[in-house]
Every structure is written in C-alpha cells, then in structure tokens.
C-alpha positions in Angstrom: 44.0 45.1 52.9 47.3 46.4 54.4 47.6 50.2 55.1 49.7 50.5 52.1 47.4 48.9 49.7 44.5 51.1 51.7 46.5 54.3 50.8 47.0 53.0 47.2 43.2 52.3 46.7 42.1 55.6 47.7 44.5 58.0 46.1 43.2 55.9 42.9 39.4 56.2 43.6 40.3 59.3 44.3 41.4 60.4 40.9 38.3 58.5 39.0 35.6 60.0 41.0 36.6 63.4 39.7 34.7 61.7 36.3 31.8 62.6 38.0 31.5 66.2 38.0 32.6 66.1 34.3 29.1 64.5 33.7 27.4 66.2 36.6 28.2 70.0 34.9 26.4 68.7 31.9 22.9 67.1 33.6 22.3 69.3 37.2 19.6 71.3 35.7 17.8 68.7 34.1 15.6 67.9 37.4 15.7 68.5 40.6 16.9 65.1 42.0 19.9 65.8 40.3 21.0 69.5 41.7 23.1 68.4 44.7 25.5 65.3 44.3 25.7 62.8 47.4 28.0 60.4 49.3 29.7 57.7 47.5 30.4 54.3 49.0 33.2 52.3 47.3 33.4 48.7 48.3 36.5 46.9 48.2 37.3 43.3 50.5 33.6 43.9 51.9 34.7 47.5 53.1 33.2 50.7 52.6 35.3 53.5 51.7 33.5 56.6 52.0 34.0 59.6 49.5 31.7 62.4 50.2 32.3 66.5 49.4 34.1 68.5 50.8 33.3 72.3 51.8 33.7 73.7 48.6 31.5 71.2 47.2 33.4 71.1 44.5 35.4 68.1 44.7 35.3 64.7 46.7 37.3 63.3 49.3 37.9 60.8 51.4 36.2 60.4 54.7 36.1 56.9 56.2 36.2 53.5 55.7 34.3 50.7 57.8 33.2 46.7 57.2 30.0 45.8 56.2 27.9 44.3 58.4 26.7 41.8 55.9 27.9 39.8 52.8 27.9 42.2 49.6 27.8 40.8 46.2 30.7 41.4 43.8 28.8 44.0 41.4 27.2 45.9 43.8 25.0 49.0 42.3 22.5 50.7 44.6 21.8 53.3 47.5 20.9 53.2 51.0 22.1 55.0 54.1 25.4 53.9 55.6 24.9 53.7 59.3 29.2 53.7 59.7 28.6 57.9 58.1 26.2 59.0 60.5 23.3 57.3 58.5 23.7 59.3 55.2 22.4 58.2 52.1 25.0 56.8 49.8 25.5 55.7 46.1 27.2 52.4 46.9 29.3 51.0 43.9 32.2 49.2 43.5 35.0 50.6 41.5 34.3 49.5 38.2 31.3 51.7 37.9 33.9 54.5 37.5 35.6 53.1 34.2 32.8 54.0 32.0 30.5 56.5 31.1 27.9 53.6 31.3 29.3 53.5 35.5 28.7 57.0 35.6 25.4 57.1 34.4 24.1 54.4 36.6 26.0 56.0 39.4 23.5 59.3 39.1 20.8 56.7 39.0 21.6 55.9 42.7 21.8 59.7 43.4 18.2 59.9 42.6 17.3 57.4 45.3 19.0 59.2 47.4 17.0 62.5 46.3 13.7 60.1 46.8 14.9 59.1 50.4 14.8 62.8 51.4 12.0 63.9 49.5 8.9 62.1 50.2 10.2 58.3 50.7 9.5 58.1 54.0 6.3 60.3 53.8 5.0 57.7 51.6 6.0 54.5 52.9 3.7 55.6 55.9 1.0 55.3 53.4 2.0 51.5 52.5 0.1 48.5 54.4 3.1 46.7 52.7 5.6 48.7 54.4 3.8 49.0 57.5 3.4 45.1 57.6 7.4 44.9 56.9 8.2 47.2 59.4 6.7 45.1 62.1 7.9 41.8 60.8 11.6 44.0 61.1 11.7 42.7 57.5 14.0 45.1 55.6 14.8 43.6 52.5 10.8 43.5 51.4 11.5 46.2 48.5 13.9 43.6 46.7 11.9 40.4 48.0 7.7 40.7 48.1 6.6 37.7 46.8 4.3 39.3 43.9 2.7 37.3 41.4 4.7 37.6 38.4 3.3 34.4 37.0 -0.2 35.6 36.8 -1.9 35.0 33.4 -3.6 38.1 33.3 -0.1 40.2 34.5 2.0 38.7 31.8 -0.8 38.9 29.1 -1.7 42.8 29.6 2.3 43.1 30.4 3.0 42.2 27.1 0.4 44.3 25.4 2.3 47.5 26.5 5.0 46.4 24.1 2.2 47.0 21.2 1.7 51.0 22.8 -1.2 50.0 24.6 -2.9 52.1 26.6 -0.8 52.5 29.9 -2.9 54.2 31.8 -5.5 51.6 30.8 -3.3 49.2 31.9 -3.3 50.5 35.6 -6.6 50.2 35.9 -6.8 47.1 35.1 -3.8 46.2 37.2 -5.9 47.1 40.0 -8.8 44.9 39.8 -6.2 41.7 39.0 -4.1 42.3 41.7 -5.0 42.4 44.9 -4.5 45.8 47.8 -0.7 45.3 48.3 0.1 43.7 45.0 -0.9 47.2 43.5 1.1 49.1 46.2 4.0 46.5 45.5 3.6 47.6 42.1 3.2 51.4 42.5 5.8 51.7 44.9 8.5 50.1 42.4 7.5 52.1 39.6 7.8 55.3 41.5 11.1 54.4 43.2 12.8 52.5 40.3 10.8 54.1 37.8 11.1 57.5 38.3 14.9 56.8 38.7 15.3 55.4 34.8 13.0 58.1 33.9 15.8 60.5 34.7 18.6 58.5 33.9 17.1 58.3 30.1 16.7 61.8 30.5 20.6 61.9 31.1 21.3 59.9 28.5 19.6 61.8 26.3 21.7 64.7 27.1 25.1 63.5 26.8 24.3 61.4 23.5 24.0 58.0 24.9 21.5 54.6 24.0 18.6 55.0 26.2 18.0 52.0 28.8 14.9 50.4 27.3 13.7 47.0 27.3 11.1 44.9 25.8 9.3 43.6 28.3 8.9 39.8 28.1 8.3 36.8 30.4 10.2 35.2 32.9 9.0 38.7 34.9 11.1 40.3 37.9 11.0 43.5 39.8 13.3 45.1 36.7 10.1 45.3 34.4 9.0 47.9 37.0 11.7 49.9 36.1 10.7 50.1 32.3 6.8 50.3 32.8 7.2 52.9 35.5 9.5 54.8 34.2 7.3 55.5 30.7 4.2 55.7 32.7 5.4 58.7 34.5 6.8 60.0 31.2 3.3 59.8 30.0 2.2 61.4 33.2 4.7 64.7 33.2 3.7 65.4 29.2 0.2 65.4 30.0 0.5 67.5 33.0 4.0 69.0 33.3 2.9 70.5 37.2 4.2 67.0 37.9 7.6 67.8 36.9 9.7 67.7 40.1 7.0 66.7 42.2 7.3 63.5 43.7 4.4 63.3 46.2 2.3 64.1 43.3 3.6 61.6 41.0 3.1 59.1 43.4 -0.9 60.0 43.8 -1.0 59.9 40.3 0.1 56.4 40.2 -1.9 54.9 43.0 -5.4 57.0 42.3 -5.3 55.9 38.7 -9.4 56.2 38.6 -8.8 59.9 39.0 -8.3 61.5 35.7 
C-alpha cells in the first residue's frame, strides 16, 4: 500500500469507527466488561493499523501501523495483545466488521476479551495444567487447537440433551466423570472465555433490539458449541445467584467446582 492509498484508508476507517460510540452510549452500563472501550486493530494487506482513544476518550484516532508477523486470514475477528502497541490488548477486525450493526456487535464481543485479559485471565490460566503444560511446550495457539474429544459418544449424546432444557448444571457433572482432568479444564476454560463473552453480547443485543446469537447445538462438534453452552450456563449461574454478576473469578469457580452447590 502506497502512502497515498495509506492516508486514504485511514481517514476512511476513521470516519466508520465513530459507529462505535453510537452503540457504545446505548450498552456501557450493562456490565462491567463493557465500561471502558479498547484498542482497535484494522488489518489491511496483512498490516495492522492501530486506532486507539485519544485523551478525551471520546473519540478514536490513529496511532500506528505495523506488519504482522504471521499469515492472517481474510475475516479476521478476535482479540489479543499487539506486541507492535506496547503489548496492548486489541479488538482485531478487518474493515468490514464496521458496515453493520451485526460488525459492531461482534466488535464489543472482542472488547470483552480484552476486559477478561485484564481481569482475572491470567490469574486463572495459572490455575490450568493445560495452560501450564502449553506454556512449556511454547505452544500458543492451544486455546484454538487442544485436541478434545468432540467425537465422544457420551459428549455428543448428553450435548444434545441440553437442546431438550436438560438440566445444565447436571450436565457438568456429568461432564466431569466422562472427560478426563484437562478435557474438563479445556471445557471450562472455553465456556468462561467464549462463553461469558456471548453472554454479554446477547445481553447487547437485547438492548438495541437485535436476534440473539443462539444455536442448536448438533453434531459435527467444535470449540463454537462452547460458546452457546457456556454462555447459558452462566446465565443460569448469575439468576440463581446474582453476587456473580461482574465477577469473573467467581464465575470461573463456579464452573470448575460444579459439585459445590
């Protein structure tokens, strides 16, 4: 990209990230994880173009742009700390996610990871054997890769009952005598990362009159039915005890100490 066509795309990004306090005025007192608005990565030609507040905090503006390291598919939707912005968590999107309210919506999604990485993600991955084991292996794309056992009999089966309001807290338990030690953590982990996130992004959705993002969950399995089983589950959790509410530690001990009522 030529400096011209550089200029061109950011003055244009620019004026389609304001979008984002239009919907952000509507949702910040909702939860927590969604007070403070974070860095946004743009990537265009495998670049990064960082937008990120500026003093007022009011509006956005660009900071810096940088290559990434690595190869970065085409629809690129997720968070993680930019180590070219003095390792700051970032919602990294491309710029279609700004031509819809759909975009927008999944953009505040990301925002709540980045709320999770400074609240407690760490704390907890301390806690993991799974992310302890990764750690020393130096293998970092374990979250998106662990080889769990989505083809198990007894997963899909009991899966598939929670279509039929089975019991989901029943359903833990069981969980944890089919799957083995870090299968459950696998499992935990995912629903309090990605599931926590939908939880709050239905929650938006709900507030500025949207179709929630629900989905019957059906075999062939992935890491996305996480995302639907966690985030009901700690739905369930926060109406039963609503101390829960904005505390992620606690969530988290909820979901792993299932035995404990």
């Amino acid at each position: 990209m030529d400096n011209e066509k550089r200029i061109k795309f950011i003055e244009r990004q620019l004026i389609s990230i304001k979008q984002i306090f239009k919907t952000y005025e509507k949702i910040n007192k909702l939860d927590k994880s969604l007070e403070h608005l974070h860095p946004i990565a743009i990537v265009e030609d495998n670049d990064f173009f960082v937008f990120d507040l500026n003093i007022s905090g009011k509006q956005y503006e660009y900071k810096t742009n940088f290559p990434s390291q690595m190869n970065l598919p085409n629809e690129i939707l997720a968070a993680f700390p930019l180590e070219g912005y003095e390792g700051k968590m970032a919602a990294v999107i491309t710029h279609k996610a700004l031509d819809d309210i759909e975009g927008i919506v999944f953009i505040f999604h990301e925002f709540v990871h980045c709320f999770q990485y400074y609240h407690y993600e760490m704390k907890i991955k301390e806690t993991l054997i799974i992310a302890q084991e990764a750690e020393k292996k130096h293998d970092y794309m374990w979250e998106l890769n662990y080889p769990f056992p989505y083809n198990n009999e007894e997963f899909i089966r009991k899966t598939i009952e929670l279509n039929n309001e089975y019991d989901i807290r029943r359903y833990h338990i069981e969980m944890k005598t089919i799957l083995n030690e870090k299968e459950f953590e696998y499992m935990i982990w995912q629903e309090w990362k990605e599931g926590y996130a939908r939880y709050i992004e239905n929650m938006i959705r709900e507030k500025i009159g949207i179709k929630k993002n629900s989905k019957i969950l059906k075999p062939p399995f992935d890491r996305a039915c996480f995302y639907e089983i966690g985030s009901k589950y700690i739905e369930t959790l926060i109406k039963r005890n609503t101390e829960l509410k904005n505390n992620l530690e606690k969530i988290f001990l909820k979901l792993r100490n299932v035995d404990n009522k």
